[in-house]
N, C-alpha and C positions, 0 to 999 in steps of 0.2 A: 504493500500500500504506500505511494508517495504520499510523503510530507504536505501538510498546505500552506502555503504561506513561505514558500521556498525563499523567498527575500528576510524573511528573518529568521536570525540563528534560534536553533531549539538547545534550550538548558533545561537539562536534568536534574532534577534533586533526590538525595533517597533519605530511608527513616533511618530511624533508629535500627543499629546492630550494622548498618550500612555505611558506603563510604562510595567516590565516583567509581568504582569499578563495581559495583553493583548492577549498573546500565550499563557497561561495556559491549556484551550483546548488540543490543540497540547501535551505537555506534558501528558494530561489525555490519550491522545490515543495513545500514545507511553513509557507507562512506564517502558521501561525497563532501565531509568538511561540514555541514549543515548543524549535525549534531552534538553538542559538549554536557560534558560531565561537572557534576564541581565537587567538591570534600567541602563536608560542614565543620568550622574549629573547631577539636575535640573529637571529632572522627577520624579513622585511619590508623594505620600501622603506630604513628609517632600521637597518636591525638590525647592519650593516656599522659601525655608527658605537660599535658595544658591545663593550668588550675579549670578545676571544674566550676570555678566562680564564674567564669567565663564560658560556659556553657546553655544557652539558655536563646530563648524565640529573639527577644530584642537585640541581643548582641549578635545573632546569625542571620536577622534581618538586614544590620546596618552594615554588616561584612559583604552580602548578599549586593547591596546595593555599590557597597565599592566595588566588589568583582566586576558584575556589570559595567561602572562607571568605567573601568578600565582597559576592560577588555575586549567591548562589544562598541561600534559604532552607529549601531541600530537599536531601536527596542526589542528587546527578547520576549521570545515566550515561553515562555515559563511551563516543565511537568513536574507538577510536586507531586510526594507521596507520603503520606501519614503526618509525624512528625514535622516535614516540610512545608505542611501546605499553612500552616499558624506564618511560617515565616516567611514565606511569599505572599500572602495577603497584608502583613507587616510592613514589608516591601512594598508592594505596589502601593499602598496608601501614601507611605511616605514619598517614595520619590516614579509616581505612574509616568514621565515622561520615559523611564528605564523599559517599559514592559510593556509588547505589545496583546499579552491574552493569558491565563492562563491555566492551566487543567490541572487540576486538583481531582486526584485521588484518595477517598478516606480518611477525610478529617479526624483529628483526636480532641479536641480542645473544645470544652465544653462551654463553646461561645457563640454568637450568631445569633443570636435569643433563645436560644436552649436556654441559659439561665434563668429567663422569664418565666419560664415553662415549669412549673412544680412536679409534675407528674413526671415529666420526661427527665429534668434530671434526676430527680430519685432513682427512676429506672437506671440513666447512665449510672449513676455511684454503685448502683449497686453490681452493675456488672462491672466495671472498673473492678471493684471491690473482686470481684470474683477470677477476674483478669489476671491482677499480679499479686493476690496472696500466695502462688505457690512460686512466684517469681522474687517474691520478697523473700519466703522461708528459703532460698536456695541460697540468695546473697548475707543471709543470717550466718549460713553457713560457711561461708567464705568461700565455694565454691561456683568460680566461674561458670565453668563448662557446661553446671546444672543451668544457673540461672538462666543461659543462652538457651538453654533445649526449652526449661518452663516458658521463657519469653514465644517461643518459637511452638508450645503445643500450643499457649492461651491465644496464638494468632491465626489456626489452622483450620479451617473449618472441618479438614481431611483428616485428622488423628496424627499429622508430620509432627517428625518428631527433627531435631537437628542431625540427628544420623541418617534419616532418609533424604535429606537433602544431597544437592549437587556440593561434591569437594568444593568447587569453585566457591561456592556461597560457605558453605563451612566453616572454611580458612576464612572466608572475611567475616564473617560473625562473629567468631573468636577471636579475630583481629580486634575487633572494635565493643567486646563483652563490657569495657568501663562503662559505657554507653547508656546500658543498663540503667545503673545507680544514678547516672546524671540525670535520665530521664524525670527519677524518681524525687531527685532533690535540688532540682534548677529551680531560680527563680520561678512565681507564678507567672505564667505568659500574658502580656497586656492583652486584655478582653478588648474585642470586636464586638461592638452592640449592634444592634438594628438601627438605632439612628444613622451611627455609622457607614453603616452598611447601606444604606436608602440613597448614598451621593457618591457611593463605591466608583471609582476614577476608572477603570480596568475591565473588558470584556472576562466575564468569567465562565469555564464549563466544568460543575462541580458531580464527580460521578461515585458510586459506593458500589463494594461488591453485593450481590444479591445475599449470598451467604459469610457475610462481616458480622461479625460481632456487634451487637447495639450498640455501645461507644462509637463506634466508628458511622453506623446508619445513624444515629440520632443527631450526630454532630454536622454530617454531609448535608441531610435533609434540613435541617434550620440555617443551613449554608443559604442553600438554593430558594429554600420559601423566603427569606428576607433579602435575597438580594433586586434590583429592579429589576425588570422584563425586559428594560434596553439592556443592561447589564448583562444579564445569563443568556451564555450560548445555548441553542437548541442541542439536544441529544444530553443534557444534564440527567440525574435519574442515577437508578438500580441498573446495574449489567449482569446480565443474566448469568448464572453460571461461574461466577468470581468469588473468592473470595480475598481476605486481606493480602495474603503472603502472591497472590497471580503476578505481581511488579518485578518479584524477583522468580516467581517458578515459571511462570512464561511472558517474558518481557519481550518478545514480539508480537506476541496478543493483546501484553499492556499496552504499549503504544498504539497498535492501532484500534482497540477499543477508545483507549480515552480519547483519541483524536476524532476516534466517529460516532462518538457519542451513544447513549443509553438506544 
C-alpha cells in the first residue's frame, strides 16, 4: 500500500518496552527515504543511563518538537503508538506548524474527557488496576525479565507471552525493561481537556484495536468523540481484528490499517 501524502516525511513513534527499531520493518518496506524512526529519551540500549526524572509526556513532547525543528523541512506526520500518542498531541498543540496529521494508535492516558466521565473512568482504573498489578508484583521482585513478559501478557489479547515473540522484538524489550518503572513513576502527563480539544490545531485519525484492553478503547474513543469533525480524519474507529501489541507483531498491517483507516 503506498504512502499518502508522499510530500511529507512519515515519523514513527513507538511505546513503551520500544525504541526506533521497533518500526524498522516499516522502513524495510518502504524504502524510498519517506519513512523515519525516532528513540524517545530514556528509551534504547543507553536510555537506562538517563535520570528517569526526565522521563515523562512533557519532556518527550518538547524533545519531539526539536527533533522535528531540526530535522524535517516540512511538517511531518506523525504514527504514534500507545504511550506516544499523549506526546504527539502535546506536540502538535504546542508547536502545529511542525505537523502535518497525525495517527494515533491506542491511546493510554486517561484524558480527552474520559475524566469527565465517572463511569468510564472507574471502568478504566479499574482495568489499569488489573493491567499492571502482576507487572508491579514482578518489579517488586527485582526481576526484569518477568516484568517485561507480565507487561507483555496484560497487552495481548492472544495469551503472548514475551517468549513467543519474535527474537527481534525480544532483545529490544529487554533492551528497554527500565521502561517499565518509568512508565509507572513519570510525572503525571499534562491532561488534554475537551475545551482543548474543541480548537485542536492538527488533522487527526485516532484508531483502537477491536480487541484492546478498555484503557486503551476508553481513552481512543473520548479521543475521537471530543475532537471537531473538521479535525478527525475519516476511517477513525475500532479495526477489526487488532489488538494492542498488532504495531509491533505485524507492522505492515499496522501501517496500512492506520493509514486507511477503521
Amino acid at each position: 500500500m503506498p504512502l499518502p501524502s508522499m510530500d511529507s516525511p512519515f515519523l514513527l513513534l513507538h511505546g513503551i518496552l520500544g525504541d526506533e527499531r521497533t518500526f524498522e520493518p516499516i522502513q524495510t518496506a518502504y524504502p524510498d527515504g519517506s519513512v523515519f524512526t525516532h528513540t524517545l529519551s530514556g528509551a534504547g540500549i543507553d536510555g537506562a543511563n538517563i535520570d528517569a526524572a526526565h522521563f515523562n509526556t512533557r519532556i518527550h513532547s518538547d524533545q519531539l518538537i526539536e527533533h522535528c525543528a531540526q530535522n524535517f523541512t516540512q511538517p511531518v506526520t506523525l504514527v504514534a503508538w500507545s504511550y506516544s500518542c499523549h506526546v504527539a498531541l502535546l506536540a502538535a498543540l504546542k508547536a502545529p506548524h511542525l505537523f502535518k496529521a497525525l495517527y494515533l494508535y491506542d491511546c493510554i492516558v486517561p484524558s480527552y474527557g474520559l475524566e469527565e466521565n465517572a463511569a468510564a473512568l472507574k471502568a478504566f482504573s479499574r482495568d489499569l488496576h488489573k493491567m499492571m498489578s502482576p507487572v508491579i508484583k514482578a518489579l517488586r521482585s527485582q526481576n526484569s525479565t518477568d516484568a517485561v513478559d507480565a507487561f507483555v501478557q496484560s497487552c495481548s489479547a492472544h495469551h503472548l507471552r514475551l517468549q513467543d515473540q519474535s527474537p527481534r522484538i525480544q532483545a529490544i524489550k529487554l533492551d528497554n525493561a527500565h521502561t517499565v518503572s518509568r512508565l509507572l513513576t513519570q510525572a503525571e502527563p499534562e491532561p488534554i481537556h475537551k475545551t482543548t480539544l474543541s480548537t485542536f490545531p492538527v488533522p487527526v485519525r485516532i484508531c483502537w484495536g477491536e480487541h484492546s484492553r478498555v484503557i486503551f478503547r476508553l481513552a481512543s474513543k473520548a479521543l475521537m468523540d471530543h475532537l471537531p469533525k473538521a479535525c478527525l480524519l475519516t476511517g477513525s474507529g475500532s479495526l477489526p481484528e487488532c489488538d494492542h501489541l498488532m504495531p509491533e507483531e505485524q507492522p505492515e498491517r499496522f501501517i496500512q490499517y492506520i493509514l486507511q483507516g477503521a
